[in-house]
N, C-alpha and C positions, 0 to 999 in steps of 0.2 A: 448566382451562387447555387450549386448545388447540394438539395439538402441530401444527407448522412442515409443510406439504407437503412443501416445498423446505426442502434447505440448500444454500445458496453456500457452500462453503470457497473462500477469495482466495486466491490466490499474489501477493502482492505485495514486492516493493523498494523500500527508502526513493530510491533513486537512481534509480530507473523513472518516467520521464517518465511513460510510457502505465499506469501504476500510477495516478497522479493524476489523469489522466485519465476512467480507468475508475471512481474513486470519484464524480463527477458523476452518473455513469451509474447507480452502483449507489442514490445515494440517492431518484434517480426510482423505480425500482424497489419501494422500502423505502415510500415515500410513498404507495404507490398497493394492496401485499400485504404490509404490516409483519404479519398476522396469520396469515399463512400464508408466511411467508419467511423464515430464518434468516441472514446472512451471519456467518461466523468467517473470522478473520484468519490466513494463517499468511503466516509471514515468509520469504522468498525470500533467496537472497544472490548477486544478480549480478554484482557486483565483489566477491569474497576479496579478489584484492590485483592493481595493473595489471599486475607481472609477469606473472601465468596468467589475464589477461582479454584478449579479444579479440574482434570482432564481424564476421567478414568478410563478412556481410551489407550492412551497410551504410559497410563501409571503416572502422573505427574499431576503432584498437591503441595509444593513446596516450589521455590526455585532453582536451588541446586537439584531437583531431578530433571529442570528443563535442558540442562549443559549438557549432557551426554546424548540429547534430545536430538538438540541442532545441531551437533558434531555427526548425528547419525545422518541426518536429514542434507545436511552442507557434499556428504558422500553421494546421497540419492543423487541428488540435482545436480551435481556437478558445479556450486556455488563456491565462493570462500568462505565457508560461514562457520565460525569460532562460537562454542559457549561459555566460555571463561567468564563472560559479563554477569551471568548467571550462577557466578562463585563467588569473583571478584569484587564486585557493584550489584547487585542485581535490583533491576526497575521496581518501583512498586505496585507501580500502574500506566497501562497503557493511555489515561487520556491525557495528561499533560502532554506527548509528542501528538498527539490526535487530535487537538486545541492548537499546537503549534501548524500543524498542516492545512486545517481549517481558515487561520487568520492569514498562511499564504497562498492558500486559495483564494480570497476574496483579492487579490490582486488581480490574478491569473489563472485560469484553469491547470495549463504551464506550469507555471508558480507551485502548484500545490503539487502536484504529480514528480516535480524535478526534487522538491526539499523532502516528499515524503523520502525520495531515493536517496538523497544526502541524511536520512537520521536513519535507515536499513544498514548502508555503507559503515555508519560509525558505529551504531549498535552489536554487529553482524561479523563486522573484518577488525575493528578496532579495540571493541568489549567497551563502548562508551557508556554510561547509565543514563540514556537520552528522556528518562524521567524529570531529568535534574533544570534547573532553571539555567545555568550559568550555560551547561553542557548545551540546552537548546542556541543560546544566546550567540555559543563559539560557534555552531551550525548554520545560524540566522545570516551571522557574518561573514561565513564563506559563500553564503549563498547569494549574499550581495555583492559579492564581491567579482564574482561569475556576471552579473548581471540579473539573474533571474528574479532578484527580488527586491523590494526596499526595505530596508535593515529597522528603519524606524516605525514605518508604521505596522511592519509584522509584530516589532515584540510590543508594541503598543496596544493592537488588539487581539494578542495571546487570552485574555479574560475578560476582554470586551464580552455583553450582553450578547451581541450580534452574532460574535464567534460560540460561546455558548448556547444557541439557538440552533446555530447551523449544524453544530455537532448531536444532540439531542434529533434534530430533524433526520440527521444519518441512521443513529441508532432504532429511531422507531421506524423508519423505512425498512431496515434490517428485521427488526422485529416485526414487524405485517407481514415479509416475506418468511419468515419463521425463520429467518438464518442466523443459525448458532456456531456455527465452524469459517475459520477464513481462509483464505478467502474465501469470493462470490462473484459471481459474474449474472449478471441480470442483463440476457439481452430481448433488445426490444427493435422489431422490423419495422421501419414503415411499407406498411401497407395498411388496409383499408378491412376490417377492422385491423387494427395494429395485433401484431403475436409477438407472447412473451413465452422469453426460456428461459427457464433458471438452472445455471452449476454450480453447485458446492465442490469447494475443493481446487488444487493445483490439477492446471488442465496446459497441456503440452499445446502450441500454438496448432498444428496438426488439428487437435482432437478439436480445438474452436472454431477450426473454421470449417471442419467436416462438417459439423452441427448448425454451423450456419449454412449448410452446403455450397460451401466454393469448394477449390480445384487447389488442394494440398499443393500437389504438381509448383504450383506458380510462387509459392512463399518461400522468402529468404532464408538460407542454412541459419546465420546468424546477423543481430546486428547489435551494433556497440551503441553506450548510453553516450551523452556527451559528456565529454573527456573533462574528468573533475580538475580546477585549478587549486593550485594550494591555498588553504587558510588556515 
């Protein structure tokens, strides 16, 4: 087996536009050095709760400011990305979907990577309030239904001890890195002493692997996620 050059550790947010984004980018990547590239997932929580969020960056202290937000942002990237949800329903907090990707993470690395993509999808293009328990539950179910995951023991350890540790462990790794904005890309070489790079911020599959210095030249125009089935 050959080990990994690179690891990607992700910093991402179920509620992170430029999160969804970024996973476009990272699976060009994956398609072109899967044998020499790791990505792991750790989970971000950029809304706690609206009370203590605010983004004076870009004017948004409320939820209905973030809807015109991601209609701007969906233009940038060239995503489907709707903020109705942010009218409509809007989330209260990011860590109940960050809890749900965590406990399908401890199945699968997989696992956790495919469903964080199944609550983007429904947050993003369908306006879901994937805050909600029931709303996780219909997502759980599709995901199972795919194969990716097992229905029962995901929502079983949605609040298990364990999945609250693992997410806490996210967050202060976040925190020692000092990252406040999501995404994040933390990558790490092996070599001998090991070097680390840190990026904040959406980063065009191009500009990652420049930085990792490979050969642009050789990455795929595009590549598609697997093809969601109905639930």
């Amino acid at each position: 087996m050959i080990c990994p050059q690179f690891t990607l550790k992700i910093f991402a947010d179920p509620l992170c536009c430029w999160s969804w984004a970024l996973a476009a980018e990272l699976r060009r990547l994956e398609a072109q050095r899967k044998e020499s590239l790791k990505i792991e997932l750790k989970m971000g929580v950029m809304i706690e709760s609206w009370s203590r969020f605010s983004d004076p960056l870009n004017n948004i202290f409320r939820p209905a400011q973030m809807a015109p937000y991601w209609d701007f942002i969906g233009r940038q990237c060239g995503r489907p990305i709707t903020g109705k949800v942010w009218l409509d329903d809007p989330p209260g907090s990011s860590i109940p979907a960050a809890l749900a990707v965590k406990s399908a993470q401890q199945q699968s690395e997989s696992a956790g990577q495919h469903f964080l993509e199944i609550l983007h999808e429904a947050v993003m293009i369908d306006g879901k309030n994937i805050a909600k328990e029931e709303i996780l539950s219909e997502l759980a179910d599709r995901a199972a239904k795919q194969g990716v995951l097992d229905f029962d023991q995901m929502i079983s350890k949605i609040s298990a001890p364990e999945t609250v540790y693992s997410l806490r462990c996210d967050m202060q790794q976040a925190a020692a890195h000092r990252i406040g904005r999501f995404p994040a890309i933390l990558a790490e070489q092996s070599t001998h002493p090991p070097s680390k790079m840190l990026m904040i911020g959406f980063r065009p599959a191009e500009v990652i692997w420049h930085s990792l210095n490979l050969d642009p030249k050789k990455l795929p125009s595009t590549v598609q996620p697997a093809e969601s089935q109905p639930g």
